[in-house]
N, C-alpha and C positions, 0 to 999 in steps of 0.2 A: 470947523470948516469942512465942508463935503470933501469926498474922496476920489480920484478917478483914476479907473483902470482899462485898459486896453490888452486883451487875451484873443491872438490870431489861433485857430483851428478850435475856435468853440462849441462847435455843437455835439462833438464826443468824446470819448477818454479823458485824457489829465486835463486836456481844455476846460473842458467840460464840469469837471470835476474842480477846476481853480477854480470856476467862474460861482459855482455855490458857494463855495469857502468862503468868495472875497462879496457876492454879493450878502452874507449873511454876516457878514463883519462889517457894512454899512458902504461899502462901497458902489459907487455908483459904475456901469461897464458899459463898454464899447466891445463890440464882441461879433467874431470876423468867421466866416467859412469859406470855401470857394464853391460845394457843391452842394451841400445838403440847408434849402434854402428855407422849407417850410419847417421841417425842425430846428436850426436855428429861431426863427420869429417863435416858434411854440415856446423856447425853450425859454428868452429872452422875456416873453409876456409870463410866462410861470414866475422867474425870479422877480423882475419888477412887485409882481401881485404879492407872493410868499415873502419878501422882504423889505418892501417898502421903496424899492432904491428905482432910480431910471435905470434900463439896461436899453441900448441903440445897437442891433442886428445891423452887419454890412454884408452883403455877399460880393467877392471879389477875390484875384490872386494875388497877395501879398508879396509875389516874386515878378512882379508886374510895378516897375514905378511909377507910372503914371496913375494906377489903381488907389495905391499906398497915397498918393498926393491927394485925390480926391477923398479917401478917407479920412484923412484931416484935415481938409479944410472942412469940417464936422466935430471936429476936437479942440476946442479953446483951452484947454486944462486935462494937464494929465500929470498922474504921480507914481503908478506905477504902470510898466510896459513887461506884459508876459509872451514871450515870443513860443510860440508851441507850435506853429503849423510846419506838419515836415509829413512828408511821404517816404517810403522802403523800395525799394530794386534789392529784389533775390535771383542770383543767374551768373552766371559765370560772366563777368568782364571781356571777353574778346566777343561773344555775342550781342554783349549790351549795344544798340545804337545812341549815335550822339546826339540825336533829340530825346532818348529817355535819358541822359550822362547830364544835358540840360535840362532837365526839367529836374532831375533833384536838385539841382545845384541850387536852383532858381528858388527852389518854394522852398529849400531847408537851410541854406545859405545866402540869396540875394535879399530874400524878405526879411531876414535879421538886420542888414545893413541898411536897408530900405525903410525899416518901421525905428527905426533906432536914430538914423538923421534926422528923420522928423520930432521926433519923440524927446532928442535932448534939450534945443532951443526951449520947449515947455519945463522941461525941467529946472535949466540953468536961469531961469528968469525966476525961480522960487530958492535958485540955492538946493537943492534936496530933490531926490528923484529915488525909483530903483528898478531896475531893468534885471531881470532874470529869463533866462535863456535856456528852453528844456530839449538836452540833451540825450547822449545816448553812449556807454560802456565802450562800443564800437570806437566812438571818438577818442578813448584812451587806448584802446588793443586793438581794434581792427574784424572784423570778420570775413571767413570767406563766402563768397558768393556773395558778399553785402562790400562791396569793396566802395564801389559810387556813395552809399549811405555814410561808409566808415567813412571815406575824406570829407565829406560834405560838414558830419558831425566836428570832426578834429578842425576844421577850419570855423566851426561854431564856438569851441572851444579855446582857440587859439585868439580869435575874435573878444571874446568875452574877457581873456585877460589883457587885452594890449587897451579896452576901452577903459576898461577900471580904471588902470592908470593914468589914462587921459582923464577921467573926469572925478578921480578923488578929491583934485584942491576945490571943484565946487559940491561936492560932500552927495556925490550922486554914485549910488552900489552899483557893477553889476556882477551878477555871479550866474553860475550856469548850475543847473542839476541832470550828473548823469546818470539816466535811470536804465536798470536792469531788463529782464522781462517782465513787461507789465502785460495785464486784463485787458487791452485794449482792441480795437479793431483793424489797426494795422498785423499784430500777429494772426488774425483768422487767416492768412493766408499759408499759414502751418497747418499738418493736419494732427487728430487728437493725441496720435504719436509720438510726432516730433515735440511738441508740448509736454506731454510727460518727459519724454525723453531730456525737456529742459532743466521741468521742475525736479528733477532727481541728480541733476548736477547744484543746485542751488542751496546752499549752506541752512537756509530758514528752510526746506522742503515746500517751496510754495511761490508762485507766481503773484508777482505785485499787485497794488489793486492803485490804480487812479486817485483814490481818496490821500492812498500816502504820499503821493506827490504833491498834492492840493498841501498838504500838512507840512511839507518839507516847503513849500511857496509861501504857506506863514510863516513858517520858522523865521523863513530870509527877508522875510519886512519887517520881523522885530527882531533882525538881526542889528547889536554894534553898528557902527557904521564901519568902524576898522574892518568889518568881514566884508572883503573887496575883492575880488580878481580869483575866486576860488569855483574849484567845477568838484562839485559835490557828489560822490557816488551813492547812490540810490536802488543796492542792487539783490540784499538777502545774504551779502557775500560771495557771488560769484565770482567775480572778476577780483 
């Protein structure tokens, strides 16, 4: 039987990096950005061709419900739901305004609840599903000047366990992975510095790379199904 997956902030970092994983493991994708719209289609026509599978580009904000509704009604079938789009606020909190307070909340918090309502009915009508949720270290410790990021994430987390439980008896996962400092393009906004100055706190000497989270994403589809309700750190040892 075909396979289908749905990974929001696809067209770079760990997105990006599931999206090869699961299309080269035969899965068919649905595959979301809100900004970067021509690379998305590039990215989406590459996997299609290099592995056989349909992959369907959305451009849209996934902390937008009305948005998330029109993306599925484009989804008849889906088995697994990877929730990855989130954005960073670095800045001291008494400066931050309340339209940037919302706007994470929205795109790293409301669109987990918002892709995940839709996304269980498809599940629970198969009995089996698995929803993984990519997190962030913050959301167990906290950071400063990342204060908006760190609640937005611990409420992803917290999110992630109370669903499990709700949807064990029909045999549907979800688990979160909190990942460390990754390669991604959300940290360019450190400079080469502060970056070192990370990777020499981090137990492995070395800044994550996307692929390992892709790797940790398979883990948890051929994960038991008893592995429920767990947020997975993902980090070299730092935290």
């Amino acid at each position: 039987m075909p396979k289908y997956a749905l990974i929001t902030g696809a067209s770079r970092g760990i997105g990006k990096a599931v999206a090869d994983m699961l299309a080269a493991d035969g899965y068919h994708l649905y595959l979301t950005c809100i900004h970067s719209k021509e690379a998305l289609f590039a990215y989406a026509e590459e996997l299609s061709e290099r592995y056989g599978v349909s992959c369907t580009p959305f451009v849209g904000d996934m902390g937008n419900e009305n948005t998330v509704d029109n993306l599925f009604s484009f989804i008849p079938d889906l088995d697994v739901l990877i929730n990855n789009a989130g954005i960073s606020y670095v800045g001291l909190l008494s400066e931050m305004s309340a339209a940037d307070w919302k706007k994470v909340m929205a795109t790293n918090v409301d669109s987990v609840f918002y892709t995940s309502r839709r996304a269980i009915p498809l599940m629970l009508r198969k009995q089996c599903g698995r929803i993984i949720n990519i997190s962030s270290v913050w959301g167990n410790v906290g950071a400063s000047m990342e204060a908006a990021y760190s609640a937005s994430k611990g409420a992803v987390n917290s999110f992630t366990k109370a669903l499990a439980k709700e949807l064990a008896p029909s045999h549907i996962q979800v688990n979160a992975i909190a990942c460390g400092v990754m390669d991604t393009d959300m940290n360019r906004c450190f400079s080469a510095e502060d970056m070192e100055a990370l990777r020499q706190e981090i137990p492995c000497d070395r800044i994550g790379d996307p692929a390992e989270a892709a790797g940790m994403v398979r883990s948890l589809l051929s994960a038991p199904e008893y592995l429920t309700g767990q947020i997975i750190t993902l980090d070299g040892g730092w935290t």
